[in-house]
N, C-alpha and C positions, 0 to 999 in steps of 0.2 A: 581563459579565466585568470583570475586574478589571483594572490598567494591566499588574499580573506575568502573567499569562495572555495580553492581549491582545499585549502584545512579542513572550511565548515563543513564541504561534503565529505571529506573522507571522515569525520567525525562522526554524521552524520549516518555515513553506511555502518561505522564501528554502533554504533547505538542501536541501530535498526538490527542488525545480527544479534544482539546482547539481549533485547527487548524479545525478539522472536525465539531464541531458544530459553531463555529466563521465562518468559512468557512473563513481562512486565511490562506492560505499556506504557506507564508513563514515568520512564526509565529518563527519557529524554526529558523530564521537567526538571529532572534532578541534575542533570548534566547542564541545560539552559540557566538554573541557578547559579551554579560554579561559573559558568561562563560569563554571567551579567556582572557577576562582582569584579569579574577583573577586566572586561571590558565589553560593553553593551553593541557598539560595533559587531564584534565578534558571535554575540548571543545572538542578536536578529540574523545575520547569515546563517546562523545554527539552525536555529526555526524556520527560516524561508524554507531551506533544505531538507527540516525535518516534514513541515507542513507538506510542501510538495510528494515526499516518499509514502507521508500516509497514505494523502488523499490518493497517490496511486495505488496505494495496495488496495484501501475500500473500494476504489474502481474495478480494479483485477477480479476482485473477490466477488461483487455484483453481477461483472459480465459470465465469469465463468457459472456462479449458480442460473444467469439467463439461459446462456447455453446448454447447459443439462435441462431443464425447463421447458421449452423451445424443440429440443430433439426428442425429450419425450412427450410433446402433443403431437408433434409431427407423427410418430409411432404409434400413439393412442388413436388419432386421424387415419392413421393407414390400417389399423388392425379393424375398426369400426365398421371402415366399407368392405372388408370382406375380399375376399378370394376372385370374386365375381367382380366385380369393380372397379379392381386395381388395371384390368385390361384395357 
């Protein structure tokens, strides 16, 4: 990667930590602000970076509540048929 990539994301992961224990989400508009004024290059790598982190985390967070979901119909499925059944 490049030195413009390598900042944006370390910027990037510093936002996403700050947003997650601040519990301010859109921590990172206010930071792409400061960023756009002095230079828009700079801002768009910020956002690519940021956009990409979100949409992982709304991913993460999706699958894992699938997961819990999924294992308990599987469970609600296995208790249903019973003792007799399961053989």
């Amino acid at each position: 990667m490049g030195v413009l990539e390598d900042l944006a994301n370390a910027l990037a992961d510093d936002t996403m930590k700050a947003q997650n224990k601040l519990n301010e989400p859109y921590l990172f508009e206010e930071v792409a602000k400061v960023l756009g004024a002095a230079s828009t290059t700079m801002e768009e790598a910020y956002l690519t970076s940021m956009r990409v982190r979100l949409a992982e985390k709304r991913g993460r967070i999706f699958l894992e509540k699938r997961i819990r979901e999924l294992i308990a119909q599987k469970r609600a499925e296995k208790e249903a048929k019973g003792p007799a059944d399961q053989g």
